[in-house]
Biopython code that builds the backbone (N, CA, C, O; Angstrom):
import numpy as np
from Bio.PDB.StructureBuilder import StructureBuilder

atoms = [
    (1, "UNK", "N", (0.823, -1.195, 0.000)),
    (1, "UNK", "CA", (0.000, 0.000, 0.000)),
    (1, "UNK", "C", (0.866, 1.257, 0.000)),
    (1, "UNK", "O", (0.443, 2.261, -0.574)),
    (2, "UNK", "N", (1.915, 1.262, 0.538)),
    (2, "UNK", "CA", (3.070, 2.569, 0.760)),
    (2, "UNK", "C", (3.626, 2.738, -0.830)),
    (2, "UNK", "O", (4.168, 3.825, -1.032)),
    (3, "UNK", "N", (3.583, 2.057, -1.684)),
    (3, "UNK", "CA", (4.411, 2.080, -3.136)),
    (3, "UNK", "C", (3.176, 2.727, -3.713)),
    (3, "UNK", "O", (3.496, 3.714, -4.376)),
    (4, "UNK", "N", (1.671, 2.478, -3.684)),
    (4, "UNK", "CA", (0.779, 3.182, -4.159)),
    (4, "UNK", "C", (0.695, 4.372, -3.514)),
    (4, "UNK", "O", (0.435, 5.421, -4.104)),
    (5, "UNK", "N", (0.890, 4.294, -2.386)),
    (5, "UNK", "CA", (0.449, 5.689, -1.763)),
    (5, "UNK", "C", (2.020, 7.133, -2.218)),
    (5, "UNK", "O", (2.032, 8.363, -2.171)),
    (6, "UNK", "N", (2.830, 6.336, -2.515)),
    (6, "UNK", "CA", (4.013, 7.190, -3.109)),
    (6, "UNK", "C", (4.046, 7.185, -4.462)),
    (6, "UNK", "O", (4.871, 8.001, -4.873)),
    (7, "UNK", "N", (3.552, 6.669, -5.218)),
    (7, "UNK", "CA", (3.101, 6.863, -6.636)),
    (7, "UNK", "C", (2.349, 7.653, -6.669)),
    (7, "UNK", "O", (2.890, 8.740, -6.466)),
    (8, "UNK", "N", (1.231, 7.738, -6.837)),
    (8, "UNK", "CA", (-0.279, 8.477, -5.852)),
    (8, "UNK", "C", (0.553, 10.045, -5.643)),
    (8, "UNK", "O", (0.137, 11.025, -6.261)),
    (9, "UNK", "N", (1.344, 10.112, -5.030)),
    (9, "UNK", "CA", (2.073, 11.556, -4.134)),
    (9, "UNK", "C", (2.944, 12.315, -5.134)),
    (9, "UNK", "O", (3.225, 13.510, -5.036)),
    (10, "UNK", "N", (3.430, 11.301, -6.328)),
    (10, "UNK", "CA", (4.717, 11.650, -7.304)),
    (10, "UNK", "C", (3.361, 11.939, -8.356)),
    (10, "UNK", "O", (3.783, 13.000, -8.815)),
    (11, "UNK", "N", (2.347, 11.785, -8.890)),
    (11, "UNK", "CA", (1.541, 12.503, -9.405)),
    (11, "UNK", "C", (0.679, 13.263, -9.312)),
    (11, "UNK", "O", (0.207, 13.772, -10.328)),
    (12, "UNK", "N", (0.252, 13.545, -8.172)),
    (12, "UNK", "CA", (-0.242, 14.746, -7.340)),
    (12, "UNK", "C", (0.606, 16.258, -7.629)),
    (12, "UNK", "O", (0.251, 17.340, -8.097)),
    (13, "UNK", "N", (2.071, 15.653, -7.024)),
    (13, "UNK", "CA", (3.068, 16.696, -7.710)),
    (13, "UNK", "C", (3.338, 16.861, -9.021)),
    (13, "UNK", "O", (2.604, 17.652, -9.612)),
    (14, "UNK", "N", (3.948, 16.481, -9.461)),
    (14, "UNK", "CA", (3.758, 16.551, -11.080)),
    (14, "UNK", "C", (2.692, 17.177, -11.570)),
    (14, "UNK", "O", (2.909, 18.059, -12.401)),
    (15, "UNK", "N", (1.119, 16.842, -11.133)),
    (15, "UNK", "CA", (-0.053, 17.309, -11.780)),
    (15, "UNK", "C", (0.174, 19.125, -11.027)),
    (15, "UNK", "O", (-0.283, 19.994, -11.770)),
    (16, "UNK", "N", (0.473, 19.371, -10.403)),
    (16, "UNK", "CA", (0.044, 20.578, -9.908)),
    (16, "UNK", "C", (1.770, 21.046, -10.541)),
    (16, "UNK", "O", (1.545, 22.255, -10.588)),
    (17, "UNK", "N", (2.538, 20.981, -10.796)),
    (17, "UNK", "CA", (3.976, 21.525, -11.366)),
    (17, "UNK", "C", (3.023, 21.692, -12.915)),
    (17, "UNK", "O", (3.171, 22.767, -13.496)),
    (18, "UNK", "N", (2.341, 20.944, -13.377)),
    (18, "UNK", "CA", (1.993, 21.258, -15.022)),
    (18, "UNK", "C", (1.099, 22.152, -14.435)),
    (18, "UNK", "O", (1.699, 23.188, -14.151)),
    (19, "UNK", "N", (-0.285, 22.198, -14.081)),
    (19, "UNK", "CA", (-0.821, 23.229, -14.020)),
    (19, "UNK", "C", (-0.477, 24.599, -13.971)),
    (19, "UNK", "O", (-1.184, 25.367, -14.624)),
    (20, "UNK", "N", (0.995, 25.307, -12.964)),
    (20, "UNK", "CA", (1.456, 25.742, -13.035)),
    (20, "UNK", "C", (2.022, 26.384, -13.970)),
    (20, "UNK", "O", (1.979, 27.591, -14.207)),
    (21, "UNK", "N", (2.767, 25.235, -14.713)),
    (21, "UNK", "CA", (3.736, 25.461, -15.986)),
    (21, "UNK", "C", (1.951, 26.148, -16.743)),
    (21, "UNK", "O", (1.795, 27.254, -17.262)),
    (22, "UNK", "N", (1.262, 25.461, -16.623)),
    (22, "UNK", "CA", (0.066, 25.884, -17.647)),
    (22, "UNK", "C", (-0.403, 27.581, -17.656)),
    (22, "UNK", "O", (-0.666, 28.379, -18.556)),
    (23, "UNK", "N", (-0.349, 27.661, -16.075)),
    (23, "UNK", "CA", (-0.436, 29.169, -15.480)),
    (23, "UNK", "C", (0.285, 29.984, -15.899)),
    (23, "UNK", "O", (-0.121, 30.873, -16.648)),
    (24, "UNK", "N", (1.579, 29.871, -15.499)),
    (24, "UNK", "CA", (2.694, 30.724, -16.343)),
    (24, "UNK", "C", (2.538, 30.840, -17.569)),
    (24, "UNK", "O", (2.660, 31.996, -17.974)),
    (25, "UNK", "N", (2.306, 30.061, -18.338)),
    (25, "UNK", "CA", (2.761, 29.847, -19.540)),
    (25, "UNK", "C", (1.558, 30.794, -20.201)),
    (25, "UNK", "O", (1.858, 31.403, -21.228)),
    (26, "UNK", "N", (0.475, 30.917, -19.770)),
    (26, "UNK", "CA", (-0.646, 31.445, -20.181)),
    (26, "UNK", "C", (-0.337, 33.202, -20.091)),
    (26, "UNK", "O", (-0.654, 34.067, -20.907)),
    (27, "UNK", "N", (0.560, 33.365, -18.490)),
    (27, "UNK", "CA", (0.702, 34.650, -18.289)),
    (27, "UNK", "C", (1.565, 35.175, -18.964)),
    (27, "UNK", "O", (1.358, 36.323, -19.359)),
    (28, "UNK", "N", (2.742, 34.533, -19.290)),
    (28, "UNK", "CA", (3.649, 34.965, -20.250)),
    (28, "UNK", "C", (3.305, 35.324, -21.916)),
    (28, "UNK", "O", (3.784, 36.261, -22.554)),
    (29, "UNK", "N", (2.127, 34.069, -22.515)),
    (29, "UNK", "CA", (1.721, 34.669, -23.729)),
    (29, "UNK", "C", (0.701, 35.569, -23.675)),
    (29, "UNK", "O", (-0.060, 35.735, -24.629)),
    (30, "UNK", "N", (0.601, 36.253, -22.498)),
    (30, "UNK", "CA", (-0.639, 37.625, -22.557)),
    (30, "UNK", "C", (0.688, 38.826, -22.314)),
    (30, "UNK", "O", (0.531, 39.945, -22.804)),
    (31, "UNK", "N", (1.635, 38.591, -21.741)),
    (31, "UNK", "CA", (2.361, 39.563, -21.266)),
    (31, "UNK", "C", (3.731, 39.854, -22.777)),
    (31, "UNK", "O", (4.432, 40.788, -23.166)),
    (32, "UNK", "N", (3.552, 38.844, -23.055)),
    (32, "UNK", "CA", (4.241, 39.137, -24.769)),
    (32, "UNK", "C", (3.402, 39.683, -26.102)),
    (32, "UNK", "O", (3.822, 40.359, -27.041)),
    (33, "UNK", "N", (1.818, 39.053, -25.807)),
    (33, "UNK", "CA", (1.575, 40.240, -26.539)),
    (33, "UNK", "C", (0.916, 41.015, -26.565)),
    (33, "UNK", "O", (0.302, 41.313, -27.590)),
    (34, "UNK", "N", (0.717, 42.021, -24.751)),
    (34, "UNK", "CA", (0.485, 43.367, -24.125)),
    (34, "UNK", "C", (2.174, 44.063, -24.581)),
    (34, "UNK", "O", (2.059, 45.228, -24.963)),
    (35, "UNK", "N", (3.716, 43.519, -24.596)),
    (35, "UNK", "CA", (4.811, 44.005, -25.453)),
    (35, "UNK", "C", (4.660, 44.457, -27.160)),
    (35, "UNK", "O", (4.996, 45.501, -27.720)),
    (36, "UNK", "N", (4.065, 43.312, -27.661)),
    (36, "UNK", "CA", (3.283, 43.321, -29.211)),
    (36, "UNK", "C", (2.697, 44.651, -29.520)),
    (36, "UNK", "O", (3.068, 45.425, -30.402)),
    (37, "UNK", "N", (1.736, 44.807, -28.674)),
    (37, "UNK", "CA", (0.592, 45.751, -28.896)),
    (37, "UNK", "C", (0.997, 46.843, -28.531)),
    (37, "UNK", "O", (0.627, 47.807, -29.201)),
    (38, "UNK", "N", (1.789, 47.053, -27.489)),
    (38, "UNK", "CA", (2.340, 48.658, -27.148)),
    (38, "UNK", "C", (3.265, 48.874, -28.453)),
    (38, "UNK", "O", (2.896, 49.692, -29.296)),
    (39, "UNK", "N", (4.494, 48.129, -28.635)),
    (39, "UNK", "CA", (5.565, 48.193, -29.738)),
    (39, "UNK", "C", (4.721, 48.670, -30.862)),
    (39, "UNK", "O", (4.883, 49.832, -31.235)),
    (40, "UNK", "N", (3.783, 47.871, -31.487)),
    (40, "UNK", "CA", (2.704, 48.714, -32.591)),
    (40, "UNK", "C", (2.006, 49.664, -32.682)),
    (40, "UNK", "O", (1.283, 50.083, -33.586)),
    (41, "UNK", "N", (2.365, 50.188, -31.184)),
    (41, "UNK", "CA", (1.703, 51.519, -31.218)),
    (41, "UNK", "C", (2.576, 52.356, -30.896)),
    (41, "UNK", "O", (2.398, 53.347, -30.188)),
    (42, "UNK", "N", (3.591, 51.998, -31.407)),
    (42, "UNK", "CA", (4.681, 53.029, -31.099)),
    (42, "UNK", "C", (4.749, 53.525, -29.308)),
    (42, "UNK", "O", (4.963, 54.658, -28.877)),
    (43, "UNK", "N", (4.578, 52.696, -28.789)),
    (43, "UNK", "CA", (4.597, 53.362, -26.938)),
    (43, "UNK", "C", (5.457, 52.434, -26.413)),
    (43, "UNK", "O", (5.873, 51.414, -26.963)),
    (44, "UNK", "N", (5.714, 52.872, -25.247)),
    (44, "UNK", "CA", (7.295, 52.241, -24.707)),
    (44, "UNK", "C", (6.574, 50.848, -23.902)),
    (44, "UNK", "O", (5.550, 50.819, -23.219)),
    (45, "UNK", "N", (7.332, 49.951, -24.192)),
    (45, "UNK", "CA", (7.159, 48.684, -23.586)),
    (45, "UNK", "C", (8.821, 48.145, -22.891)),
    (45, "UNK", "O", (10.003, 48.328, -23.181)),
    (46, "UNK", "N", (8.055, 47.417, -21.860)),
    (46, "UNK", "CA", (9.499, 46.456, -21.272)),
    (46, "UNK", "C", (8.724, 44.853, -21.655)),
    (46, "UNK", "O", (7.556, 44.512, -21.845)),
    (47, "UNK", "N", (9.995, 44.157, -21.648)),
    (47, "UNK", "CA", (9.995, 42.909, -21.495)),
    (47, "UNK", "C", (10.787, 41.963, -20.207)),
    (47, "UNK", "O", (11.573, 41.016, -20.238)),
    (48, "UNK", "N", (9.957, 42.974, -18.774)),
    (48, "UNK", "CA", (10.686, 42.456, -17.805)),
    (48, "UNK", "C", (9.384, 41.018, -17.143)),
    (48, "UNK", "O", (9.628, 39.883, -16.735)),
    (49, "UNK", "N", (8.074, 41.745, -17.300)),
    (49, "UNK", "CA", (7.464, 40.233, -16.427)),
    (49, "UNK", "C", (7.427, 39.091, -17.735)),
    (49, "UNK", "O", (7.478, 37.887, -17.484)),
    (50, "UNK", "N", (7.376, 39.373, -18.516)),
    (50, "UNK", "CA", (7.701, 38.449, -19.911)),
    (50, "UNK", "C", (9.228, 37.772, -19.362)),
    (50, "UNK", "O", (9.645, 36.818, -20.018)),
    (51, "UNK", "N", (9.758, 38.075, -18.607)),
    (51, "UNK", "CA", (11.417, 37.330, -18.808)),
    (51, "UNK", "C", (11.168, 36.770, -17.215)),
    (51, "UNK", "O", (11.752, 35.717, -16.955)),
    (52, "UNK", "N", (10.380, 37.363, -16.164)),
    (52, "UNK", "CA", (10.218, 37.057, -14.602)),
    (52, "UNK", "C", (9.450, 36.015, -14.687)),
    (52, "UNK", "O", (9.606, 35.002, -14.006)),
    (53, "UNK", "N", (8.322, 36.228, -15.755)),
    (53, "UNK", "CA", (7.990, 34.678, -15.807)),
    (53, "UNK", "C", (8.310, 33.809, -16.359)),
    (53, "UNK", "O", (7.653, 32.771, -16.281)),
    (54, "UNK", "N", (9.699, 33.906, -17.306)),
    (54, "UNK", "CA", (10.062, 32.744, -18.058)),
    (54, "UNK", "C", (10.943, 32.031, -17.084)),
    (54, "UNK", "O", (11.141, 30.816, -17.054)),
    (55, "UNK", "N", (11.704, 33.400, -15.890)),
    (55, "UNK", "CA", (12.374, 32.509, -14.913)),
    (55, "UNK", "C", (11.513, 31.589, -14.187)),
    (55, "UNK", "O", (11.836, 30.453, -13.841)),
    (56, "UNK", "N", (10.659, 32.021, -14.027)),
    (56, "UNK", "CA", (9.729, 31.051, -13.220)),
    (56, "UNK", "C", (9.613, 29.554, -14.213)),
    (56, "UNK", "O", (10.330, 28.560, -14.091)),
    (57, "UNK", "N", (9.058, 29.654, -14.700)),
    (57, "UNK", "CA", (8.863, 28.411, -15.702)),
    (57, "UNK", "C", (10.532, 27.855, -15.509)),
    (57, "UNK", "O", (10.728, 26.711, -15.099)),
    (58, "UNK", "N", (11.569, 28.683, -15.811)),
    (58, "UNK", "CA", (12.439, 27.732, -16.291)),
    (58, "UNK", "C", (13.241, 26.675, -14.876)),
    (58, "UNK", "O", (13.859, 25.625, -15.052)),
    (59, "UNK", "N", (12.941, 27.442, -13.388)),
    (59, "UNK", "CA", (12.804, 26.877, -12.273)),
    (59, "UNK", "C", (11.853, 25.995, -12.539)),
    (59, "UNK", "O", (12.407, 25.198, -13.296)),
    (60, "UNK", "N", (10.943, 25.707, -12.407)),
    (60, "UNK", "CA", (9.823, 24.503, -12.135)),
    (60, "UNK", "C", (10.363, 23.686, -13.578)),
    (60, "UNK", "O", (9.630, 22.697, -13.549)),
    (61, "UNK", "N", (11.337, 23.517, -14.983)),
    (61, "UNK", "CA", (11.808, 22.725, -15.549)),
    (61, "UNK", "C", (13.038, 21.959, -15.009)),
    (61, "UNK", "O", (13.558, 21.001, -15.580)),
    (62, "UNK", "N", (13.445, 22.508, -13.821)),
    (62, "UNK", "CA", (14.491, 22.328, -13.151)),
    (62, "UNK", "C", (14.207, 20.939, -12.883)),
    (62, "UNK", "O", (15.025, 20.033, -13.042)),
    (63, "UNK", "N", (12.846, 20.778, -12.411)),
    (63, "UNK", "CA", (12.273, 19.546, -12.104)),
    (63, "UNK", "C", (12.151, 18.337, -12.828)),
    (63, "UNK", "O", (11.979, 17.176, -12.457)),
    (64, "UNK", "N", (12.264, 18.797, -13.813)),
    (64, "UNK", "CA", (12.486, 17.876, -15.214)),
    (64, "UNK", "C", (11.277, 17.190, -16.179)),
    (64, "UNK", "O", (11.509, 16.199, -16.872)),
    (65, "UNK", "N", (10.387, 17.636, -16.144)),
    (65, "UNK", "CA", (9.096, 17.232, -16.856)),
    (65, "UNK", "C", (8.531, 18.598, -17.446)),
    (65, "UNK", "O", (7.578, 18.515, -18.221)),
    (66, "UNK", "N", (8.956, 19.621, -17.190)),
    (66, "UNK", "CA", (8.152, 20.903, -18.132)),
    (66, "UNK", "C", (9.457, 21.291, -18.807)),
    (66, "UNK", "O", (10.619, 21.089, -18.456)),
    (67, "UNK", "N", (8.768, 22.126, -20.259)),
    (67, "UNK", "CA", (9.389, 22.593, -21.046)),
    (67, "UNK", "C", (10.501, 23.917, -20.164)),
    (67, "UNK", "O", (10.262, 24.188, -18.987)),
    (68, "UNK", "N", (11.730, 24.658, -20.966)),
    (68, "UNK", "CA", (11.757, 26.010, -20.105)),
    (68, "UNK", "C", (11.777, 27.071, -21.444)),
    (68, "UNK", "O", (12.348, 26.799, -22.501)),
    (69, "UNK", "N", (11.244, 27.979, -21.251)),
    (69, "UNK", "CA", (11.258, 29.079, -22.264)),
    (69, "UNK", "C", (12.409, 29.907, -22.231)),
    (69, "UNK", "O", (13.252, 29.945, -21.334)),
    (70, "UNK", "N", (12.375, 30.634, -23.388)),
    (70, "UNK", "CA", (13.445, 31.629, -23.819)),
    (70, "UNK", "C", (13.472, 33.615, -23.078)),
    (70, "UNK", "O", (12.443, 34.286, -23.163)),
    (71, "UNK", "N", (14.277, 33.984, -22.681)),
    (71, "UNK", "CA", (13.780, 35.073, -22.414)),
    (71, "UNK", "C", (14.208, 36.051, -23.573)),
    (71, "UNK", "O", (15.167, 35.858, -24.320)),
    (72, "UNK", "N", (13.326, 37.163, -23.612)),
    (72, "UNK", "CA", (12.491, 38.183, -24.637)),
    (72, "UNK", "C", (13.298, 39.358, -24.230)),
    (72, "UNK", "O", (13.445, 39.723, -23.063)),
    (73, "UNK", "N", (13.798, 39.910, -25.255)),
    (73, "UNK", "CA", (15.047, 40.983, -25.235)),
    (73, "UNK", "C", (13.697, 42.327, -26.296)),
    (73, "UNK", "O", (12.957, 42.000, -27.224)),
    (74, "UNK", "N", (13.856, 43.842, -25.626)),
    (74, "UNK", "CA", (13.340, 44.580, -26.185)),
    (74, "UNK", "C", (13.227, 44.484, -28.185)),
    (74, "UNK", "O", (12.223, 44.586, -28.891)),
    (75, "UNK", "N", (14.388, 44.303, -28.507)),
    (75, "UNK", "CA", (14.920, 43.949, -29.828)),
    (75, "UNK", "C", (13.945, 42.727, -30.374)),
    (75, "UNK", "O", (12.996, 42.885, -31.141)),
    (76, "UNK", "N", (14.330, 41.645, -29.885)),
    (76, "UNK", "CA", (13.464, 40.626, -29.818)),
    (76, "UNK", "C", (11.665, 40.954, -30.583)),
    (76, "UNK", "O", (11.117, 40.563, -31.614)),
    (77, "UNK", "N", (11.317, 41.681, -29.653)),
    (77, "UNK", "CA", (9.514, 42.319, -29.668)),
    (77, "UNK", "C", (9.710, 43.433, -30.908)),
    (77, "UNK", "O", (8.655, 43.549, -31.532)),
    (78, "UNK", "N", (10.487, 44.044, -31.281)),
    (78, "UNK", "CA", (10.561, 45.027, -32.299)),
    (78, "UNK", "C", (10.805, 44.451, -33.695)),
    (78, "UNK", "O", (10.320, 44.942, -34.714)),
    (79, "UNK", "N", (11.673, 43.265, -33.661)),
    (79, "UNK", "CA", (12.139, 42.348, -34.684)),
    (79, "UNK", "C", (10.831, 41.589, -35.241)),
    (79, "UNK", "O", (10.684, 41.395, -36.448)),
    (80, "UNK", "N", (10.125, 41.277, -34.518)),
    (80, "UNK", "CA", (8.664, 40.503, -35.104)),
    (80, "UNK", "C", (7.537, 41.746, -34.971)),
    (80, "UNK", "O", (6.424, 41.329, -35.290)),
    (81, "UNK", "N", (7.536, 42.901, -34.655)),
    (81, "UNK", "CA", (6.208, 43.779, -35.208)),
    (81, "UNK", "C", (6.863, 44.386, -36.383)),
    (81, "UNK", "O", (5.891, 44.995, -36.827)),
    (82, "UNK", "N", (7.884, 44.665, -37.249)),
    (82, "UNK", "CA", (8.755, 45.133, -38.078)),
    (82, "UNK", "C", (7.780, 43.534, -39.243)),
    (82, "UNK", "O", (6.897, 43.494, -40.099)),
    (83, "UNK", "N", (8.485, 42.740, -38.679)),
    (83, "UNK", "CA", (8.486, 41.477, -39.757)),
    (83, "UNK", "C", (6.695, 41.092, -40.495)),
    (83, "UNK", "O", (6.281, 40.614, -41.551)),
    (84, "UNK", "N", (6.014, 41.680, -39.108)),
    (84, "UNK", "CA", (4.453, 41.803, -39.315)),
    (84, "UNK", "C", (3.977, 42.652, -40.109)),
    (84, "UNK", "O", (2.978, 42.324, -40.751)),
    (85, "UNK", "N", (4.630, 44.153, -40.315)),
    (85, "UNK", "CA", (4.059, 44.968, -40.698)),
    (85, "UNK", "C", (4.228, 45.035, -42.443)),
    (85, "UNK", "O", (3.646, 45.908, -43.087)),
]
sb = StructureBuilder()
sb.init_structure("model")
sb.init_model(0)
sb.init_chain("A")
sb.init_seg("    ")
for serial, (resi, resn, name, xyz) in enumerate(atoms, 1):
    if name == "N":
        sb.init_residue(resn, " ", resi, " ")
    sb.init_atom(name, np.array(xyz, "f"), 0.0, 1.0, " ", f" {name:<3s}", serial, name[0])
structure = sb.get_structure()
């Protein structure tokens, strides 16, 4: 019963590390393109919670089952509304 009940515990975790990763991951593609949308409007944007949450994500890959993302350089966000337009 202890090998189920620690199996059982190793996907409990895991399930709530993806959700997470799911969370972030959601906040980061709203916060890249709230960067998008200012850059096209010519108004000043940062790409600092875009990169605070990629640290985050790329900690919880530490764990070894989620992806880790790239962090987003001002250049970066100007290079693809240029390529759009």
């Amino acid at each position: 019963m202890s090998v189920h009940k620690g199996i059982s515990d190793q996907l409990r975790q895991k399930n709530r590390e993806i959700s997470l990763f799911i969370q972030l991951d959601k906040e980061r593609e709203a916060a890249i393109t709230a960067a998008v949308d200012r850059c096209e409007a010519n108004e000043p944007f940062t790409t600092d919670r875009i990169n605070e949450l990629a640290s985050q994500i790329n900690e919880l890959a530490k764990q070894g089952s989620i992806p880790t993302r790239t962090y987003v350089t001002n250049a970066m966000i100007e290079e693809y509304v240029q390529k759009r337009r």
